[in-house]
Every structure is written in structure tokens, then in C-alpha cells.
C-alpha positions in Angstrom: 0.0 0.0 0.0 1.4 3.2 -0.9 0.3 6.3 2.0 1.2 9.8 1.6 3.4 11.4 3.7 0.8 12.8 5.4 -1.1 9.8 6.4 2.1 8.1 7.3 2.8 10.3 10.1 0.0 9.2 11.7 0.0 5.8 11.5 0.5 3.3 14.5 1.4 0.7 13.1 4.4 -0.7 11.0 4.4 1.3 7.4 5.5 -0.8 4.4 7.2 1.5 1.6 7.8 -0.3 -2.0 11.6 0.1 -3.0 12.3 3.1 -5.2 12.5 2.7 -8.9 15.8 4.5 -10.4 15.2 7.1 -12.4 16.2 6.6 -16.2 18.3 8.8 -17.6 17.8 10.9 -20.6 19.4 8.2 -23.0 16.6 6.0 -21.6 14.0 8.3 -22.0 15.1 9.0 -25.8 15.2 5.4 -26.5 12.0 4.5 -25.4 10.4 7.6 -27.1 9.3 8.7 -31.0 11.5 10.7 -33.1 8.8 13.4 -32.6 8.4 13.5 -29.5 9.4 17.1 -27.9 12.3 16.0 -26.0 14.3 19.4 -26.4 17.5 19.8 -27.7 19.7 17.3 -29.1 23.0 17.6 -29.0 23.0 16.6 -32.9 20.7 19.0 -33.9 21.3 22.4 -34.7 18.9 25.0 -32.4 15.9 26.4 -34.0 14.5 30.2 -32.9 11.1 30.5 -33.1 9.6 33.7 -33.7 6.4 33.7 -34.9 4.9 32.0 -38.1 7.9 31.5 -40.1 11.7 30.1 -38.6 13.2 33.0 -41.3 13.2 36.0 -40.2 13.1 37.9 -43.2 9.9 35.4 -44.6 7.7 37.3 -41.4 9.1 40.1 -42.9 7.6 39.5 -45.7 4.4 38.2 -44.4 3.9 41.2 -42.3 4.1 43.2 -44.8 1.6 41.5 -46.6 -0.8 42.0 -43.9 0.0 45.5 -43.0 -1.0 46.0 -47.2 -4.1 43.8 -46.7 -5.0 45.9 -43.1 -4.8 49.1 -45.2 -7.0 48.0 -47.9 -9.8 47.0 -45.3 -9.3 50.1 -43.6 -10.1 52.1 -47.1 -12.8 50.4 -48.2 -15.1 48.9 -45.5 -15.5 51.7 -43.1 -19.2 51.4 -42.9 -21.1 54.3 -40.6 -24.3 56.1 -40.8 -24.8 60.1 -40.2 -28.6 61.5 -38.9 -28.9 65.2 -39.1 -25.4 66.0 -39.4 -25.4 68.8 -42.7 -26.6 71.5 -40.1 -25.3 69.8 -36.8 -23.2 72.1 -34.4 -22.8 69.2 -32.1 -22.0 66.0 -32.3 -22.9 62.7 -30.6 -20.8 59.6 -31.7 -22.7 56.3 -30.9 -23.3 52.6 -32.1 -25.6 49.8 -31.3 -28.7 50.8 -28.7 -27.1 54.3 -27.3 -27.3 54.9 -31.6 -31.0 54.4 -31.1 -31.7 56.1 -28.0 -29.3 59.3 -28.9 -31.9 59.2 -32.4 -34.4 60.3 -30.4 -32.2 63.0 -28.1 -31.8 64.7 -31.4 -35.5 64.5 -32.2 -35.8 65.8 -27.9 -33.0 68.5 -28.6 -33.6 70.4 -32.0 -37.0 71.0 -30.9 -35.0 72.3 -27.8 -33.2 74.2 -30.5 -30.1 72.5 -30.5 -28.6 71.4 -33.9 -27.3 67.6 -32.4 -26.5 65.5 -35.3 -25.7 61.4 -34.9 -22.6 59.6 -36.3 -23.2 56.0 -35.8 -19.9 53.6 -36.6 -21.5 50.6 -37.9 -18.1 49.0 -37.8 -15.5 49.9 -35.0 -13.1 48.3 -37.1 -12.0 50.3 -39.2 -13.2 53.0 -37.3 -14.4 55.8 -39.3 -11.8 58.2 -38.3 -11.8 60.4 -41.4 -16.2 60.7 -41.1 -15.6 62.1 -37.5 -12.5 64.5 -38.6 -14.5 65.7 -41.0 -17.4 66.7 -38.5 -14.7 68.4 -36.0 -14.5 71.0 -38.6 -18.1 71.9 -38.8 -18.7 71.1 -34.6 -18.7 72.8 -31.5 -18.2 69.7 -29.5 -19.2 66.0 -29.7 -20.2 63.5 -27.3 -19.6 59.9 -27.1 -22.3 58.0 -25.8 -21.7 54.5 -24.8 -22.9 51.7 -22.8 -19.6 50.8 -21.4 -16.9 53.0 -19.4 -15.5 54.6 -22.3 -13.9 52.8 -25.4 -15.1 54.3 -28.2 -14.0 58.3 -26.6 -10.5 57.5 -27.3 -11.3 56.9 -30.8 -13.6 60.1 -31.5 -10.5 62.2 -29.6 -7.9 60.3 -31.7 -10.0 61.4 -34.7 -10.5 64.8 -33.7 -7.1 65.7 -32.7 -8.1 68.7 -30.2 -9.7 70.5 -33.1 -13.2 70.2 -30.6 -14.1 69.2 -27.3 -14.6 65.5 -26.7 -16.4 63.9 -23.9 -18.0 60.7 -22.8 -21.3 59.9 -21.4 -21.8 56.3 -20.6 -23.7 53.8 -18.4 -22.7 49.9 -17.5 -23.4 47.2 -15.9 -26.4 47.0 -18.1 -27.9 50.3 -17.5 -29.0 51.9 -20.7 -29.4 55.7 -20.7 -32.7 57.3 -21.4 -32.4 59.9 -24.1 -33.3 63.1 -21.4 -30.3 61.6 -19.4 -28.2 62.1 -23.0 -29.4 65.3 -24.1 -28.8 66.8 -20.1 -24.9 65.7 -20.5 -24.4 67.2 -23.9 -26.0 70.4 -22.1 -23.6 70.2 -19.4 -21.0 69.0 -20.9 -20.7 70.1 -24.6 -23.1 73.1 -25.1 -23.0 74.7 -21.5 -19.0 74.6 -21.6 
């Protein structure tokens, strides 16, 4: 019977331990194993650097570059988004997904406010549509990016801005969705107020 150590310090009576098998050494081992077996290094073999895809270096070069072309292409011809009220807009809200369908209805709540709020909806976030929102910077006051997260997207909208306009972030989580009077009273505090 074979007891761990723990049990065997509380035995009473007489403990029985089998004798100890040697341990085999590596020769042994590589004998009694496949030539594929991952064994590591053998002396007779020369040692192999693995980097990513490719052994060569300059072949994930090439493959990288390949990707970086195929990247760019993607990013030039499937940005998909949709604008709402956005020829006369002075502010901006950037959202996707439900807080795109509630902030519909904050520009609806707003303009009869009299607030020109115009919509940019990303219907991909990747490729983001940087050069639709750079665009809008120019004819904006100030956008706001409304999210149903803690703020992924507003890095985007600022990266695409560059500081031309304010950017900033309303958002709920945790499964909370925003109502559109809770929108419209942060892009009055926020964007229009500031």
C-alpha cells in the first residue's frame, strides 16, 4: 500500500514503503520515445529560434508586410457608418448599437430644444471611421460619445479629432442603458453649457 506522507505520520502501526525505482536517464527516456516527441534539444541537432509564423526572419518580414497591405486596404474600403442630421449639426454625438437608437431620439428631444445635435453611428468599429468624424470636427462645436460601457469608443472620436473640438464621454454599464433626457442633459452640461 502506498500512503502519503501525510497519512504516514499518523500511523501506528508498522508502514511498508515499496523500494524506489531508479530514475532513467535521458538516454533511456530518448530510446523508449518517437523521433517526434518534444524532447528538447539534441546535442546533434542544430537550435531552432522561433519567432512567430515563419523560422526565417526575413519570410515574417515578408508576411507582415503582406498584412500590413491587406489591413490598409480594409481600412479604405469597408468603413461602414451612418450620419442622422449631421449637414446642419453644431454638435455631435458619436454612438453605435442601442445608445445609436436612444441618442436618435435625443436629437429629435433636442432640436425641438433648439439644439442642432446631429448622430454619427460607426457601424463598424473596425476600421473606425476616423476620417467621417475628422471631418465633423470642422463643422462642430463639441461632440459626445455616448456609450454603454466605461468609455472605449471616446478615445477613438478624440484620436480622430485631434483637439480640433471638445470630446467627452457619457456612458452607463453594468447593463444600465441611458434614457435619451439623461443624454441630451450631459451634452447640455457637458458640450453646449462649456
Amino acid at each position: 500500500m502506498i500512503l502519503s506522507d501525510g497519512a504516514i505520520g499518523q500511523m501506528m502501526e508498522k508502514v511498508e514503503l515499496f523500494e524506489q525505482i531508479p530514475r532513467k536517464t535521458e538516454a533511456e527516456i530518448r530510446a523508449e520515445r518517437d523521433s517526434w516527441a518534444a524532447m528538447g534539444k539534441l546535442d546533434s541537432r542544430e537550435r531552432n529560434i522561433i519567432t512567430s509564423l515563419e523560422l526565417q526572419s526575413e519570410k515574417q518580414e515578408k508576411h507582415n508586410h503582406k498584412l500590413q497591405a491587406k489591413y490598409k486596404a480594409i481600412e479604405e474600403t469597408e468603413v461602414r457608418f451612418e450620419k442622422l442630421s449631421c449637414d446642419d449639426a453644431e454638435y455631435l454625438l458619436v454612438a453605435y448599437g442601442l445608445s445609436a437608437r436612444i441618442c436618435q431620439k435625443v436629437i429629435e428631444i433636442g432640436r425641438a430644444k433648439g439644439h442642432k445635435i446631429g448622430l454619427l453611428r460607426p457601424i463598424t468599429l473596425w476600421p473606425y471611421p476616423t476620417k467621417a468624424v475628422a471631418e465633423m470636427a470642422s463643422q462642430v462645436k463639441g461632440m459626445l460619445s455616448v456609450e454603454m460601457s466605461a468609455g472605449q469608443m471616446v478615445e477613438d472620436v478624440r484620436l480622430a479629432v485631434n483637439g480640433k473640438v471638445a470630446v467627452e464621454h457619457f456612458g452607463r454599464f453594468g447593463g444600465m442603458i441611458p434614457t435619451p433626457d439623461e443624454v441630451l442633459e450631459a451634452l447640455e452640461e457637458k458640450i453646449i453649457k462649456a
